[in-house]
NUPASE-43550 format. One record per residue (C-alpha): residue number from 1; x, y, z. Coordinates in steps of 0.05 Angstrom, whole numbers. Layout:
REM NUPASE-43550
   nuza       c1       c2       c3
    NUM        X        Y        Z
...
END
This chain:
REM NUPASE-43550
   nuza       c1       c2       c3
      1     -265      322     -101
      2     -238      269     -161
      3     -237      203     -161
      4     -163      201     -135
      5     -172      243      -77
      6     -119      227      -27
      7     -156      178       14
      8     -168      130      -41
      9     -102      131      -75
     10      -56       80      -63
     11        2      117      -24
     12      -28       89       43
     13       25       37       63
     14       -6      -33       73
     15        8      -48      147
     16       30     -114      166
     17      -27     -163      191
     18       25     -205      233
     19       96     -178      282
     20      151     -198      255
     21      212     -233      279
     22      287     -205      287
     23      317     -211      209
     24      247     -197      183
     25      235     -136      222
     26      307     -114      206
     27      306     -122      135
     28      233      -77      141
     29      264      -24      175
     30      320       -9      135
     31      274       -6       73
     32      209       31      118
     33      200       32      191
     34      118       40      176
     35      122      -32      155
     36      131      -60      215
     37       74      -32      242
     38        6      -86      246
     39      -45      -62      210
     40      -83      -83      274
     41      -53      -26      309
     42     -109       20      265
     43     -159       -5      306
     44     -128      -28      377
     45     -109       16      440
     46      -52      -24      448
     47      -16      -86      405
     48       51     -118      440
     49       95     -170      406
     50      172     -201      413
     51      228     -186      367
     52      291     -202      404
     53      262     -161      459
     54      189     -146      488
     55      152      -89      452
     56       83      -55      460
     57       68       -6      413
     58       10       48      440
     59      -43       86      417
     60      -88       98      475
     61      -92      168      490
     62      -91      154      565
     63      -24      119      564
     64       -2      156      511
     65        1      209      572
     66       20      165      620
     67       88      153      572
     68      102      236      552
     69       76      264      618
     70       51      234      681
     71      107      186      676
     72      160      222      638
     73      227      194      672
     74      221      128      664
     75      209      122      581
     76      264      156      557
     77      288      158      487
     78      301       88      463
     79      368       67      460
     80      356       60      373
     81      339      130      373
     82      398      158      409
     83      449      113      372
     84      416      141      303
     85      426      215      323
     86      476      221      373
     87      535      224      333
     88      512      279      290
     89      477      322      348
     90      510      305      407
     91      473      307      481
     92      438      363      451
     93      369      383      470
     94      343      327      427
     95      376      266      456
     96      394      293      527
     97      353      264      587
     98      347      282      661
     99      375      337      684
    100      421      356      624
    101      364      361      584
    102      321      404      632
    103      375      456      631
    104      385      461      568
    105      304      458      555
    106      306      514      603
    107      350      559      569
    108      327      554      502
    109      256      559      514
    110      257      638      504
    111      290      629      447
    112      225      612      412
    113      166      661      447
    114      117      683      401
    115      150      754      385
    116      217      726      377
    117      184      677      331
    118      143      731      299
    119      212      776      287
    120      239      716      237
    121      175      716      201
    122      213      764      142
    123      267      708      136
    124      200      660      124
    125      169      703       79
    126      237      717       37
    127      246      646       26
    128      171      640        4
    129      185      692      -50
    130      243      665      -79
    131      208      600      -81
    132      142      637     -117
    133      210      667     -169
    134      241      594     -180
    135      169      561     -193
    136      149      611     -243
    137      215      614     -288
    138      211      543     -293
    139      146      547     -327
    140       82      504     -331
    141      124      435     -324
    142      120      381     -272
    143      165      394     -216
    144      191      360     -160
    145      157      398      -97
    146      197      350      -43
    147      261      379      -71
    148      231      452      -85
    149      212      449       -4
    150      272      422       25
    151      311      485       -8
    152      258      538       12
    153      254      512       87
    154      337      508       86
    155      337      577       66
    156      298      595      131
    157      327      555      179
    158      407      572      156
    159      377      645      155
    160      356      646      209
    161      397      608      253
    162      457      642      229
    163      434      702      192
    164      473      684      120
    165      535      687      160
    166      598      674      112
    167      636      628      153
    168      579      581      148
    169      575      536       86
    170      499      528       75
    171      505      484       14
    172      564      438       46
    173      521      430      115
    174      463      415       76
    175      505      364       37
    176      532      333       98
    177      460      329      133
    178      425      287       72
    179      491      243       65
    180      481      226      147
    181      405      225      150
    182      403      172       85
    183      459      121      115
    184      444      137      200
    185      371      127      191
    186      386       51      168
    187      376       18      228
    188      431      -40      242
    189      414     -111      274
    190      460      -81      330
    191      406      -28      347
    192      344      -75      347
    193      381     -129      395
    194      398      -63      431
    195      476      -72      433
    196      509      -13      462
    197      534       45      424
    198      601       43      429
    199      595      -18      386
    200      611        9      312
    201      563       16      264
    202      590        6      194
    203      546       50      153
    204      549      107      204
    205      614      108      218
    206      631      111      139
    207      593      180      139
    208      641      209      200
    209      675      243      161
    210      614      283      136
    211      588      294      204
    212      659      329      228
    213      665      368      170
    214      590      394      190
    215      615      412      260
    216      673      434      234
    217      633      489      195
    218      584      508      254
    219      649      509      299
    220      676      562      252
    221      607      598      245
    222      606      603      321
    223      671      628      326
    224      663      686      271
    225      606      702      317
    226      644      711      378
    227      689      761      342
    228      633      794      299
    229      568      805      325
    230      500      802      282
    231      464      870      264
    232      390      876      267
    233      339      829      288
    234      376      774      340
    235      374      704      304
    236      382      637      338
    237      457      637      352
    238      451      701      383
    239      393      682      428
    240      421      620      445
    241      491      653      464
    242      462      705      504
    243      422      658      535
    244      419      617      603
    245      388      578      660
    246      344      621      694
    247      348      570      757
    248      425      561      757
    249      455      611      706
    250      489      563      667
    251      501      578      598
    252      516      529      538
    253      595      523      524
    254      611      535      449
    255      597      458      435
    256      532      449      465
    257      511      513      428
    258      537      482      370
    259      504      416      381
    260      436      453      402
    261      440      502      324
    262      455      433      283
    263      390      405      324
    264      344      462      309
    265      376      455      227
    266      374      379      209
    267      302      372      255
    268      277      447      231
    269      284      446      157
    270      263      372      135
    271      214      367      171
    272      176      435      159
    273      185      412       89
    274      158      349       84
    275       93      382      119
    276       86      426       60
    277      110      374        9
    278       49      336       32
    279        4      393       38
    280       14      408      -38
    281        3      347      -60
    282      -67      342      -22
    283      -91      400      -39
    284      -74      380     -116
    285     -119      319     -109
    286     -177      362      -79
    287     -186      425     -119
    288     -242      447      -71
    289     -207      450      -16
    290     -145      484      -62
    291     -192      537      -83
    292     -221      548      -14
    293     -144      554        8
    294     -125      598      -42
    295     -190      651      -32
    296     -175      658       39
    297      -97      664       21
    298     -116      718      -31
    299     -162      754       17
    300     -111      762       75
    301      -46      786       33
    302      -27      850       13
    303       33      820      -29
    304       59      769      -63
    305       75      727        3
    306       46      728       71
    307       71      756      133
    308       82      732      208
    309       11      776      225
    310      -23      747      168
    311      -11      676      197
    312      -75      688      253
    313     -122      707      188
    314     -105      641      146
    315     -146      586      186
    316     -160      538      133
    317      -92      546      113
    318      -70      520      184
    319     -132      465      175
    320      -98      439      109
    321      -27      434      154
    322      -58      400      216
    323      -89      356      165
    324      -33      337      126
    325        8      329      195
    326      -36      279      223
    327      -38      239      152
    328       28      238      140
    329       62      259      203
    330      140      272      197
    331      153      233      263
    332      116      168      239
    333      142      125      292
    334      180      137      367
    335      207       98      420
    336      217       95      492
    337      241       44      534
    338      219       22      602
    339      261       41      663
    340      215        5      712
    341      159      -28      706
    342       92        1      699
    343       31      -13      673
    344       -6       11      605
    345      -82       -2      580
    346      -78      -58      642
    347      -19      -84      607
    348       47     -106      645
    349      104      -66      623
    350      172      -90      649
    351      241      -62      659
    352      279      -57      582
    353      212      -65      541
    354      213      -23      484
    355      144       27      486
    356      127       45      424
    357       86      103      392
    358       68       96      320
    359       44      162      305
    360       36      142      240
    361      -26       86      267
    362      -53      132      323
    363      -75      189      275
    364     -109      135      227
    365     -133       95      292
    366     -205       74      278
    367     -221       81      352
    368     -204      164      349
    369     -221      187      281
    370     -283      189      240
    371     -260      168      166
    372     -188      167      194
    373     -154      155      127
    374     -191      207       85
    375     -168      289       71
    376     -216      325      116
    377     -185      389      132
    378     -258      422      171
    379     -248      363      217
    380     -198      415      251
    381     -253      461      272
    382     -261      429      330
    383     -204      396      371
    384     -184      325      374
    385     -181      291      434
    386     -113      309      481
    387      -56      249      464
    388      -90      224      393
    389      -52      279      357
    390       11      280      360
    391       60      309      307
    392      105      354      349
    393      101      303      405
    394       69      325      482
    395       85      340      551
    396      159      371      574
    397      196      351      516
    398      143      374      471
    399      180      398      408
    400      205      465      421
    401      198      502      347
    402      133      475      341
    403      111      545      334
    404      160      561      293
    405      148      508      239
    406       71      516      245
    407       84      593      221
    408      139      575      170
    409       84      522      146
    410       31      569      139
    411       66      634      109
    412       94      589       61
    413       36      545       32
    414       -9      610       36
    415       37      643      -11
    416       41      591      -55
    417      -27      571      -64
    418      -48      654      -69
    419       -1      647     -136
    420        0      577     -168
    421      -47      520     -181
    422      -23      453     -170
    423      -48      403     -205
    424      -17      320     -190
    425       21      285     -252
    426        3      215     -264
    427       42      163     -247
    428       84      192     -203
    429       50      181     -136
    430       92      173      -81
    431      104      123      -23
    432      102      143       50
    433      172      112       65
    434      203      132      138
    435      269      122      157
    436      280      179      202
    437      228      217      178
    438      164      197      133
    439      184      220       65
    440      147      218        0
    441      193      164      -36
    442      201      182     -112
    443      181      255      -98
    444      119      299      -98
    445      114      316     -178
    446       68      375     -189
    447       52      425     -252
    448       48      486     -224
    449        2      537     -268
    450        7      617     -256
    451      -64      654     -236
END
């Protein structure tokens, strides 16, 4: 390891000793919702506060369970998250509670077995290859990885979801997605004093326009569909269309399979590449563990890229991914709020609190991990305790391509590291910042060099 191995550098965001109040915590969100975590909540179970409304934020693993299982219906999604996405995704699987969402949880959840994930592992591999051709013609120069990933995951998920279909404008979705995610993820002073959301946001509703033009094209995608079936191996749309509830035989009506495909794109592609953003820019601060990662990768495939069966061969590749998830987990932050009142770590919870679960604190939480805020990728050859790890979320609503990502994560980093070494570029470290997602600001600038 150098001197500026990960743990030491200074991209860990300096928590907050103290809560903040209402204009304080708004102007922090809108710039990064870490910040407004208390650096107390590193080495607490529990830490509750007042901003307009009652909050506890948790990172017990016992009422951590209590929240995402034992207790599901009564912590739904937070009123804040469901005015952020709604708009662009609908009552879709995401957002949906009760007993729209168990419906819809139910009919999708074949859609992603392991050999129906395993039959799009050619679409992952694909991407990685065309990724391993765009790296190498731009030479040994410092590029920007963040960007590099967002386009190779894209490829996958519009591939795969619906199978390079004409009628679907990739580059005018992805357009639309960005525009949303950057203006939506602001949060408003409306959504912290929890107004309704029928009252108008102004920054979201001047990206409307963007959002209908994206339903517009999946609308049209769909449609083509209906009139021209896929050939060859069934992608999403066509599993989700042929799909229904196996308890009541209700299948989704062109908009809620619309709704459900945008889910699985603006959730599926960023997120899977700000894994392996992150990844890459570990493993270019800790050569060992690079050179370790790119043995095994060289060992296992019979190609440039690897395959959906080499996935099972390529544990440390999958260590340097659970790693980099728990560091710099993609969901940094959710929220729930109270239906009834309860009771968590002894603590009173009453109707309307806000419960939330700083992911982002819980995997660094002194209390859980040894070292918590170094790189230790063999720590994940054993495994953590249930409810301290949680980048994919747990219980029902569980996320439901987690084993889709984790495979896309692995072919793709495997393939990468078999064929390049990365190497960091000074001066450009990055800055976890979260607004919906915890994104490297500024970038993750790499040189790249052939081997």
């Amino acid at each position: 390891m150098t001197e500026m191995t990960p743990p030491r550098l200074p991209v860990r965001v300096p928590l907050v000793t103290q809560p903040m109040g209402i204009w304080a915590s708004l102007q922090a969100t809108r710039r990064n919702v870490l910040s407004i975590i208390p650096e107390i909540a590193t080495r607490q179970p529990m830490v509750s506060g007042r901003t307009g409304k009652r909050w506890h934020m948790v990172m017990d693993p016992g009422a951590i369970r209590r929240v995402l299982l034992e207790n599901l219906d009564n912590y739904p999604k937070s009123l804040v998250t469901k005015n952020l996405l709604r708009p662009a995704i609908g009552e879709s699987l995401f957002v949906a509670e009760g007993a729209h969402w168990r419906w819809q949880r139910r009919t999708a959840a074949p859609v992603f077995t392991h050999r129906n994930v395993l039959n799009l592992a050619p679409v992952m591999s694909a991407a990685a290859g065309r990724s391993i051709d765009r790296i190498r013609a731009a030479g040994p120069r410092a590029l920007n990885f963040l960007d590099e990933m967002v386009s190779t995951t894209f490829d996958v998920i519009s591939d795969v979801t619906f199978s390079g279909d004409r009628a679907f404008d990739r580059d005018g979705v992805h357009k639309a997605i960005d525009a949303y995610i950057a203006e939506a993820g602001k949060v408003s002073l409306f959504d912290i004093l929890g107004l309704p959301d029928w009252v108008p946001r102004p920054g979201r509703a001047f990206f409307a326009g963007g959002v209908a033009q994206m339903k517009g094209m999946a609308d049209r995608a769909i449609a083509a569909r209906a009139e021209r079936p896929s050939e060859g191996v069934p992608d999403l749309m066509d599993l989700l269309q042929s799909g229904s509830d196996p308890e009541t035989g209700r299948a989704m009506s062109p908009a809620e399979l619309r709704d459900n495909l945008l889910t699985f794109i603006v959730a599926g592609h960023e997120t899977t590449a700000l894994t392996l953003s992150w990844s890459l820019y570990l493993l270019a601060f800790d050569q060992q563990a690079q050179d370790r990662l790119r043995a095994e990768a060289q060992a296992v495939l019979s190609g440039e890229t690897a395959t959906g069966e080499d996935v099972a061969r390529l544990p440390f590749t999958r260590h340097v991914i659970d790693e980099a998830l728990r560091l710099y987990p993609p969901a940094g932050l959710v929220s729930r709020t109270a239906m009834a009142p309860d009771t968590l770590c002894g603590r009173e919870i009453r109707r309307a609190d806000t419960v939330i679960l700083p992911i982002y604190a819980l995997h660094r939480n002194r209390l859980l991990w040894e070292d918590p805020d170094a790189f230790r990728p063999d720590r994940w050859q054993e495994k953590p305790e249930r409810y301290a790890y949680l980048p994919f979320g747990d219980g029902p609503r569980i996320c439901i391509g987690a084993s889709f990502a984790l495979q896309e994560a692995v072919i793709i980093l495997a393939s990468l590291v078999a064929n390049f070494r990365f190497t960091p570029v000074k001066g450009r470290e990055p800055e976890p910042v979260m607004i919906l997602t915890l994104r490297p600001e500024g970038g993750v600038w790499l040189e790249a060099e052939a081997v």
